[in-house]
N, C-alpha and C positions, 0 to 999 in steps of 0.2 A: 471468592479468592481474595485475602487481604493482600497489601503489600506491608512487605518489612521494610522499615525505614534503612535499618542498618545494611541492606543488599540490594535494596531492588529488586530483588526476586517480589515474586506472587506465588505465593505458597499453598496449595490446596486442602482445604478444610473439608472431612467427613463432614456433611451434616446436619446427620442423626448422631452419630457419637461424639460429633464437638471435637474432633482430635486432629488434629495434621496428619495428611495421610504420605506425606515425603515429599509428593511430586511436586515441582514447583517448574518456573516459565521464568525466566531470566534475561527480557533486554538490557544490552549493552548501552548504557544511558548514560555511564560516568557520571552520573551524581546520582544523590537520596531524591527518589520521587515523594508525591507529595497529592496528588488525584489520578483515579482509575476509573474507567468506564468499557463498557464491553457489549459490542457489537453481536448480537445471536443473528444475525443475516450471515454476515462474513466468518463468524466467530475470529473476529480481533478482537485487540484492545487499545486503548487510547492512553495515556499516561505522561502530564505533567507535573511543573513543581515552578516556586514562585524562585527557585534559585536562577535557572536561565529563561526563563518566561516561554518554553518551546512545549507543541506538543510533539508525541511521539507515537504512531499508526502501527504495533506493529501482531505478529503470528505465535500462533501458540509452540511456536519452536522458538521464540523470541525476536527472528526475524523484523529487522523495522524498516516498515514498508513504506511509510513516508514521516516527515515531519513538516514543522513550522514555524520559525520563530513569531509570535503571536503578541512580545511584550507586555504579557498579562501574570500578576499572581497567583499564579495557582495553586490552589487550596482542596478543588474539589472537582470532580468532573461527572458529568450524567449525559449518556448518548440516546439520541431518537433511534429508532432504527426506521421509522416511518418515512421518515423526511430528511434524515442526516444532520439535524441539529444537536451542536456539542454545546451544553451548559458549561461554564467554567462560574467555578464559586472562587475568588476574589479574596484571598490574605487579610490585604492592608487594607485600611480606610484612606478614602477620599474622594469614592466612585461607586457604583453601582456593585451591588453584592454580587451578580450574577451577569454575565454578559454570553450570546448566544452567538456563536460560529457556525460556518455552514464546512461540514467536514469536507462534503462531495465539491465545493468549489474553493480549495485553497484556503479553506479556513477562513471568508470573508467573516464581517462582523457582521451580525445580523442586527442586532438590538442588545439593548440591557434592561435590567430591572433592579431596584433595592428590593429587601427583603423587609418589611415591618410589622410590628404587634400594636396595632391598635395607633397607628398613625407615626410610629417610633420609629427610628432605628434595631432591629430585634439583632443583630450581630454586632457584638464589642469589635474596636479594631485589633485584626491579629486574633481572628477567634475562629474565621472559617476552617473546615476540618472534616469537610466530605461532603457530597450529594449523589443522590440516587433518583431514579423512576421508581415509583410505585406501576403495580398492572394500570390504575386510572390516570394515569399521566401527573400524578400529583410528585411534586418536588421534597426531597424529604433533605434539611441541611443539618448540619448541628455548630454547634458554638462551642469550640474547646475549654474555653476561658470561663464558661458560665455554666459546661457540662449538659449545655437544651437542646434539643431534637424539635425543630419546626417544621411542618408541614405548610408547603408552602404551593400558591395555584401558579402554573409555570406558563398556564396558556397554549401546552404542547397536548400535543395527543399521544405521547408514549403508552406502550403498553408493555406485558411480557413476551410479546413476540407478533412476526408481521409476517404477511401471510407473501409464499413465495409466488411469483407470479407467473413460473414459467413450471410449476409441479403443484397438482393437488391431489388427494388423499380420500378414500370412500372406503369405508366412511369416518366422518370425524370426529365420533367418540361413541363407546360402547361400557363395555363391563365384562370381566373372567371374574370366572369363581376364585374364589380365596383358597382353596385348596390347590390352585398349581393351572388353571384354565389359560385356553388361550383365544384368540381373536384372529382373522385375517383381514390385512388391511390393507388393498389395492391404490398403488400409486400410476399418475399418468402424466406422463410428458408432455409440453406442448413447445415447440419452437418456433410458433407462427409470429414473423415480424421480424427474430431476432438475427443479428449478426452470427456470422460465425466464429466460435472462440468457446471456452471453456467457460463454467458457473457453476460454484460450488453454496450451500447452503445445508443449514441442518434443520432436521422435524426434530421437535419441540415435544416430548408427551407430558403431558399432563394428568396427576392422578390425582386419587383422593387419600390416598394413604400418605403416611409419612416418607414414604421411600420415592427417591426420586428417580426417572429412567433416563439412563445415558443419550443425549441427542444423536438423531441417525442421520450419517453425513448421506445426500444428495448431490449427485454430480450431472449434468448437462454436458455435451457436448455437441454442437453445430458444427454439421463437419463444411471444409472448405470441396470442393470438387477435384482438388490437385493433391491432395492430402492423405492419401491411402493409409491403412494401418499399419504398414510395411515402412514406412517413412520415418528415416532413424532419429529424426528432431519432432517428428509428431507430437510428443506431448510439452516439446517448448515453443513448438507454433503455437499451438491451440490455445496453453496459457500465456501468452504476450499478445493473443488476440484477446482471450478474454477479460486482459487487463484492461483493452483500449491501446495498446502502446504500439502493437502493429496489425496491422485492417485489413491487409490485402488489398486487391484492384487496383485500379487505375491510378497513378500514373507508371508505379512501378512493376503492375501486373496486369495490363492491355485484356487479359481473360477474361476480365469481370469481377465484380463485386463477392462472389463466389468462391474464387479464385485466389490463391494464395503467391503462387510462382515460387514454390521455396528453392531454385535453381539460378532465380536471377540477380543478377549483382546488385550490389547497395550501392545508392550515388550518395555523394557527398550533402546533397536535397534531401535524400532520403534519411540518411543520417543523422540530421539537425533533428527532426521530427520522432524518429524514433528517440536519442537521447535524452529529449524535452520532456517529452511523455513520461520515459520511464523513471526516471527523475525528483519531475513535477509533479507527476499524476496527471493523469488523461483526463483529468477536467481540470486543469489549473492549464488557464489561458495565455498562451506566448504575447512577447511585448509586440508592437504595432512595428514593425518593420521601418529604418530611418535613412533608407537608400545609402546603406555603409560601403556598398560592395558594388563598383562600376556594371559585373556581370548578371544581379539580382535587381531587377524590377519590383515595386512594390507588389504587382500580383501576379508574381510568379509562383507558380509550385515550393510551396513550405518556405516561402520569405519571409514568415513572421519568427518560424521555427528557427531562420538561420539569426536572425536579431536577437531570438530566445539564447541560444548558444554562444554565440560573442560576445552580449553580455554576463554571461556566467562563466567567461575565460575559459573555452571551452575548446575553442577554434578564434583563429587570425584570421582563418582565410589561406590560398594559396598563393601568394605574393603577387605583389604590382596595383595593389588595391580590389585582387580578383577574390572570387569564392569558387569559381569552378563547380556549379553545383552539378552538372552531368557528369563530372569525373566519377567513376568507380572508387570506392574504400577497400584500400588492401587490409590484409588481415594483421600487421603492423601497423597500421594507422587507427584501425580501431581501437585496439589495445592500448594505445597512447588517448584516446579520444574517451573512451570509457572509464577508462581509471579518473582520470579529470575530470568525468562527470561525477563517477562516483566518490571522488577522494577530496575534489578539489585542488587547493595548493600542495596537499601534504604528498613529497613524493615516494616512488616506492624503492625499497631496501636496493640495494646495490644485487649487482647480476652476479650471478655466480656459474653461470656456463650449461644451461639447461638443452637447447638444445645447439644441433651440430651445425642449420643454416643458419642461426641468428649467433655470431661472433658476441665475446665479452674479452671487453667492457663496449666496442666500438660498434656493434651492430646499431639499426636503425633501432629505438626505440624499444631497446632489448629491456632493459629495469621494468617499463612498462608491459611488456610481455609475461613477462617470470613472475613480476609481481599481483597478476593476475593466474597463471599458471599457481602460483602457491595459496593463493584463496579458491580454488578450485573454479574457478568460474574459466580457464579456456585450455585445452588438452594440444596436442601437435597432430599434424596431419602423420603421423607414421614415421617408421624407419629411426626414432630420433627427432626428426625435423620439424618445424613451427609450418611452411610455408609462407615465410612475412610477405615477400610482393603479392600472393596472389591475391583474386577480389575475393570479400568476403560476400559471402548468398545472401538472400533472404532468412534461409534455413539454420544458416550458422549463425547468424544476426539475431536469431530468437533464442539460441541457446546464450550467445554472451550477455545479453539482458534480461533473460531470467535469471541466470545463474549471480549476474552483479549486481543485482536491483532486487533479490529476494520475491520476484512474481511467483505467487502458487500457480502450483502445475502439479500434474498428475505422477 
């Protein structure tokens, strides 16, 4: 799937007939990208450009699941799926042609490398212009300026695909006749170890013919013990668990690690943590807690998550130099708390009188409501009505973070 410079789109190429076949996948990126890479674990994609040095994580609805400003040129991009290293190939000259990020932690820097021919510089400045994996983990870049394709040893172990570790497949390769034949091929589940929460991946076939087979999605799901299939947020628990972004157990859910509680209130503790998560990404580690707030201890419950959130103007705190982290989150306070997670400064459109308990213009926190109310991410309790003071659950808590943070789910 190339991208067009002029949209941003990723266009889908037949390819056997070499034709564009319409479909295409369209993140909202506000400018011309410029490197793509694409994840067969997750089936995402990756996508920068050396205009604001960010990368961009996101779904084949175009969804973008995270980013990162990364301050690098980029020119070209190639993903491990093995290990989660992102190769970025490098624009300008004055640095390593290639520099290696680690997607699963925040995009740290891993290392760099130049690229040379025979002890040289083999890319002009301003010539990078794409990279890829080969099945042998070989780097494959080209040089716009000089129109060369180098094959380059990256040190990575990429392949075409990596093998899932919670689903396998008997057996793993066979042959149907050419006349229309078919094959039976038995998949088996294994959950042993893992959390509960959703995993989605897709099987890969591989043939010998020209023609290629559509990947077959694979879904996992670990169920919680509180979590029944009658449970009207079920599949926004299960995916905000399978994100990482909410865990269940202790200290919000006394049941167990099992255990989800999706009836019990969010605290303000709780809260930090969830928003950090969903956000950051559940591997991208909160800042060291700086005893900002008289009532948080350095190793208190989610005191790092509450430093994570104050520094991203997220939360003040509840005045007097408190944070109140036992307090319950009403569903008004969320909605102000989410939007600023997810929006940051920019705020939202003026109220325009949605529903009948939250007043316009003077309700609590009303713009912030409505204007999540109109990106579909949070509906009203009935009759008309929001319910602002009441606590928000655990259960509703999965739905406004999937829905504002783009977590796949079911």
């Amino acid at each position: 799937m190339p991208v067009n410079s002029g949209s941003s789109c990723i266009f889908e190429v037949d390819p056997i007939a070499m034709t564009v076949t319409g479909n295409t996948i369209c993140p909202n990126t506000g400018m011309s990208e410029r490197g793509l890479a694409y994840d067969p674990v997750t089936n995402t994609f990756y996508i920068g450009t050396w205009f604001d040095g960010t990368i961009k994580h996101f779904d084949t609805n175009g969804n973008i699941l995270d980013s990162a400003a990364v301050n690098l040129p980029i020119s070209g991009l190639a993903y491990n799926p093995s290990n989660g290293h992102l190769l970025v190939q490098q624009n300008f000259g004055g640095g390593d042609d290639i520099v290696v990020l680690d997607a699963l932690n925040n995009y740290a820097v891993l290392g760099s490398f130049p690229i040379l021919d025979g002890g040289s510089p083999a890319i002009t400045p301003g010539g990078g212009a794409g990279a890829e994996f080969d099945c042998l983990g070989n780097l494959w870049v080209i040089d716009q300026n000089t129109q060369t394709v180098y094959k380059v040893e990256s040190g990575e172990s990429a392949g075409c695909a990596v093998d899932i570790p919670w689903f396998s497949a008997d057996p793993t390769e066979g042959s149907v006749a050419a006349s229309g034949g078919t094959a039976d091929v038995s998949g088996h589940f294994d959950s042993t170890g893992l959390l509960p929460g959703l995993r989605q991946a897709q099987l890969h076939v591989k043939t010998t013919t020209p023609y290629t087979v559509p990947g077959v999605p694979v879904t996992l799901t670990v169920r919680f013990n509180d979590v029944p299939d009658d449970n009207q947020f079920e599949a926004f628990i299960y995916g905000a668990a399978g994100a990482g972004v909410m865990f269940g157990g202790p200290p919000n859910c006394p049941a167990g690690i099992l255990s989800f509680c999706p009836d019990n209130v969010v605290t303000r503790a709780d809260m930090a943590g969830y928003l950090w998560r969903a956000a950051m990404g559940a591997n991208t580690p909160p800042p060291v807690y700086q005893n900002i707030f008289h009532d948080v201890t350095f190793n208190q419950y989610n005191s790092f998550y509450i430093q994570g959130m104050f520094d991203l103007g997220v939360t003040a705190g509840c005045g007097g130099g408190n944070y109140c982290p036992d307090v319950p989150v009403t569903r008004a306070q969320m909605s102000a708390l989410v939007w600023k997670d997810q929006h940051g400064d920019e705020a939202p459109p003026p109220c325009t009188g949605v529903f009948n308990d939250v007043p316009c213009p003077d309700g609590f926190a009303v713009d912030y409501i409505e204007g999540l109310y109109n990106e579909g991410v949070v509906v009203g309790c009935g009759n008309g009505n929001f319910c602002p003071n009441v606590g928000i659950t655990n259960g509703q808590m999965s739905v406004f973070l999937v829905k504002a943070f783009n977590i796949p789910h079911l």
